[in-house]
N, C-alpha and C positions, 0 to 999 in steps of 0.2 A: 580674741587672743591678745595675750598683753605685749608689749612691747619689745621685752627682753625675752620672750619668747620666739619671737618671732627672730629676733636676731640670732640667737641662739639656732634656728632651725635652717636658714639662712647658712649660715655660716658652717654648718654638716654637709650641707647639700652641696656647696662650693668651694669645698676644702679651705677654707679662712679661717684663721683665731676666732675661740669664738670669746674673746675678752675684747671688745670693744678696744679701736684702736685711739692713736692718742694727735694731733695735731702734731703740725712739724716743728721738732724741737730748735729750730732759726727763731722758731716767731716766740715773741714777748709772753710769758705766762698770763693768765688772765687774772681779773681783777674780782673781785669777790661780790658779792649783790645781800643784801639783809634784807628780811621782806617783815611786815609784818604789824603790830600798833604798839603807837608809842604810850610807855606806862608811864614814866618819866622823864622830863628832858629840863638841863639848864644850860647856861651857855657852854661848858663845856662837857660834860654829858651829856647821851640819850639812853634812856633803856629799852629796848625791845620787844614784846611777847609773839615769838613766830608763829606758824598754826599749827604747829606741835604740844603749844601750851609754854614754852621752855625760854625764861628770859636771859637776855643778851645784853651787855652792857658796852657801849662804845665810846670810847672819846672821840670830840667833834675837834676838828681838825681848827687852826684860828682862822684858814684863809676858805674852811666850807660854806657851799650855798645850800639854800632850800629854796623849793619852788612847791606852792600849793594855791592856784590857780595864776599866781605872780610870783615873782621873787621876794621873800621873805629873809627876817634872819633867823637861824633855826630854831633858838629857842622861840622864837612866838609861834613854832607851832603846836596846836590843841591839843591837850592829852588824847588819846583814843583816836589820833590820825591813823589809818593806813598809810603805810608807807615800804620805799623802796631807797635802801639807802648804798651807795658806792663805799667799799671800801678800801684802802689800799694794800697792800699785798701784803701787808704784815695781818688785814681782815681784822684791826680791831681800830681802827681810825676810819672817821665818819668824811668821805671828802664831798658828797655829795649828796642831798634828800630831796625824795620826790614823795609831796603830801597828799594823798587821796587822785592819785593821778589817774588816767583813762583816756584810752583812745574808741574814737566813733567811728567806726569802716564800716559804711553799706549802700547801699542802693535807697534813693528818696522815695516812699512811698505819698508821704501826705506832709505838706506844708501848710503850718497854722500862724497865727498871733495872737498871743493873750496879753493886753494890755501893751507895753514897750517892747516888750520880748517875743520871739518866733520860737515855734517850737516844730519839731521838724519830725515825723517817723521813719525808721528807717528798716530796711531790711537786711543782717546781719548776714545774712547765708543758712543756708538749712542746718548748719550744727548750731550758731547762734541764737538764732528766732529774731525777733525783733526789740528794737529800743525805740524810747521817746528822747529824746534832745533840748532841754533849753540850749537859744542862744539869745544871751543878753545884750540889753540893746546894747551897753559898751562895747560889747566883743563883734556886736553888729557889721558894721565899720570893715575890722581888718578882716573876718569870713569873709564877706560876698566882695572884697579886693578879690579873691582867689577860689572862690566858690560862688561866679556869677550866676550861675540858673540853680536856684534852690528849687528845681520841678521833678518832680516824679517821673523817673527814669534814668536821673542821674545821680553820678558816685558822690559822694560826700567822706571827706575823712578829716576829722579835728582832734585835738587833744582838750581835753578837759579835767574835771575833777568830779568824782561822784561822792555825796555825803546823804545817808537816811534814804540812800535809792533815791534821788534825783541827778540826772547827768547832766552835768553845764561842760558847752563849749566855749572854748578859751580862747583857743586861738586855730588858726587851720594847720596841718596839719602838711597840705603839700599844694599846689594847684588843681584846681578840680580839672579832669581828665573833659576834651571838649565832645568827647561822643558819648552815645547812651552806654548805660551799662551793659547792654545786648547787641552793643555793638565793638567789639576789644579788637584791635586789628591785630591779623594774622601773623605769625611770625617770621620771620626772612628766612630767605631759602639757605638749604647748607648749601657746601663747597667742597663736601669728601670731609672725611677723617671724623675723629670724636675730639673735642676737646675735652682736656682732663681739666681747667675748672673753666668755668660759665662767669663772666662779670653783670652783675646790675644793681641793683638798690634790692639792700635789704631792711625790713619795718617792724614792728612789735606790736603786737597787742594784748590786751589783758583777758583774753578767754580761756588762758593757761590757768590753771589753779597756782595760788598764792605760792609764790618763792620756787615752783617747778622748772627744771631745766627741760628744754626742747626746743624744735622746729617745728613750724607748717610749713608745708607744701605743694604748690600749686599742680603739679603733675602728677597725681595721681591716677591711679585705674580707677573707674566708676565702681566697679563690680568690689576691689577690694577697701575703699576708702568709706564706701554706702553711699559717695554722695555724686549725685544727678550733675552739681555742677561743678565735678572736678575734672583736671586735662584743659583747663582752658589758662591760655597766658599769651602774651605776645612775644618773649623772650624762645627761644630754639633749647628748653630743659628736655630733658628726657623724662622718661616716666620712669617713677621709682615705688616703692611700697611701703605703706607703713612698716615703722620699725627699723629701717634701711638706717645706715649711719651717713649724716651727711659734714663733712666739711665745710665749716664757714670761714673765712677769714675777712678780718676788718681795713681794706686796703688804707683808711686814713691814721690806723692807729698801728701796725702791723700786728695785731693779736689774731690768735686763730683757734678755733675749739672744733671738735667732732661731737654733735648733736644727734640725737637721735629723731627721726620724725611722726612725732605723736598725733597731731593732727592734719586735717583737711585747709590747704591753704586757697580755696577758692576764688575767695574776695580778694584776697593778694594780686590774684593773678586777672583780675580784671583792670588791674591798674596799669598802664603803661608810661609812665610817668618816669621822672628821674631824679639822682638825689643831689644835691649840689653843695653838700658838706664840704668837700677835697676836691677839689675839678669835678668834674659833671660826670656821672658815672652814665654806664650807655640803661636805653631805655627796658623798662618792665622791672617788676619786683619778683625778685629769685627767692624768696626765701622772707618768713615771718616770723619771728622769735619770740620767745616769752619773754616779758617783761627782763627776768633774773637774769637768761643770757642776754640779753641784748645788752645790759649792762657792764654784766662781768667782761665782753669783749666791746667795752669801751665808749657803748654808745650814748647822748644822752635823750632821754624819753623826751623830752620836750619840740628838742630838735626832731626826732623819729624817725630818721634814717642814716645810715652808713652807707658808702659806696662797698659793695661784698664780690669778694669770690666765693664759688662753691661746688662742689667735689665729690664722688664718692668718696666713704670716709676710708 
């Protein structure tokens, strides 16, 4: 059942609009995301082909970065990069590109070395499957600073760059968590009442199809999400359902959107960890976003976390 059906069904059953509601009109509108490979680019042009087929033309802003596994200036990047570009609210100004970017969230199955380089397997979560990891010996260094047991059973999460189906990691991504990954401690007890929103780190990843808006999320029903390892997190969320509308907002940036949640956020919720973007936000990851929103409300993918609230929508 797709999405908007479900909301839609949802939303009969509990007398609610069934028009998808909108974020609180105090907070800052959001910022627009281009997803897609570059056809052309000069220093101040880019042109776009999204996976629509349907190209876009943006001017590059004088003071924009790019990042494609380093900081870059954006014209040196390759024609035919994927990419993920910020834009500002007029959505035709480039202030921001990210070149063949990717994030590595899973559980270490098998740690190798070919030559200088470690190459790492990992397991994605049962909607993922698995991936293989370079990490080069440069990047060697700053990973195991913060990802000290590269051994099977533990979380690994980097950001990198994928080019011709090979994934390099670049840099980590956040502290490796120091218990197995079958080990997530439990969440704190309540105190009465419901809170109406929840604070902790929210993260992104790219298992969203190209330039798609949505959420994962950790608390799921087993029975309606299909997956074995969903309902686990160390944060106090409730259990919600696919298709649910969820409230995010970006406490470092004040922007706030109402997502819908498309997938299973499992692996999210094995992390207990926190973001340290704006003051330290409290521990566990609430919420996993696609690439496009995490952008549009503000975030940047490199860094890979915001401090989040989040809500029913």
């Amino acid at each position: 059942m797709g999405v908007e059906r479900r909301y839609a069904l949802a939303s009969a059953a509990l007398g609610r609009n069934a028009v998808p509601p909108q974020a609180d009109a105090e907070e800052r509108p959001a910022l627009r995301a281009v997803a897609g490979e570059v056809r052309d680019i000069s220093p101040h042009l880019i042109t776009v082909e999204n996976p629509e087929g349907v190209e876009e033309r943006l001017v590059i802003a004088p003071w924009a970065t790019a990042w494609h596994g380093r900081p870059v200036v954006p014209s040196d990047l390759p024609i035919g990069t994927r990419v993920v570009i910020r834009a500002l609210e007029s959505g035709r100004v480039a202030d921001r590109i990210w070149g063949d970017i990717t994030r590595i969230t899973g559980v270490i199955l098998s740690n190798g070395k070919e030559g200088r380089n470690r190459t790492i397997e990992l397991h994605c979560g049962p909607h993922r499957g698995r991936r293989t990891v370079v990490i080069p010996y440069a990047a060697s260094g700053r990973i195991s600073v913060r990802h000290p047991k590269l051994e099977p059973g533990y979380l690994f999460d980097a950001i990198g760059t994928r080019v011709e189906g090979v994934t390099v990691a670049h840099l980590p991504a956040t502290s490796q968590p120091a218990y197995r990954a079958t080990a997530v401690p439990p969440p704190p007890h309540g105190y009465g009442g419901v809170q109406s929103r929840i604070s902790g780190a929210a993260s992104w990843s790219d298992a969203f199809d190209e330039g798609e808006s949505g959420a994962a999320y950790p608390m799921l029903e087993r029975a309606d999400s299909e997956c074995e390892d969903a309902g686990i997190s160390c944060t106090g969320l409730p259990y919600l359902a696919l298709g649910s509308m969820l409230y995010v907002g970006n406490v470092c940036e004040g922007r706030a959107s109402v997502l819908p949640i498309v997938a299973c956020g499992c692996m999210a919720g094995r992390f207990c960890d926190r973001c340290l973007q704006c003051g330290t936000s409290p521990r566990g990851r609430i919420v996993e976003l696609s690439p496009a929103s995490f952008v549009t409300l503000g975030g940047d993918l490199v860094k890979g976390c915001f401090n989040a609230r989040v809500g029913l929508g």
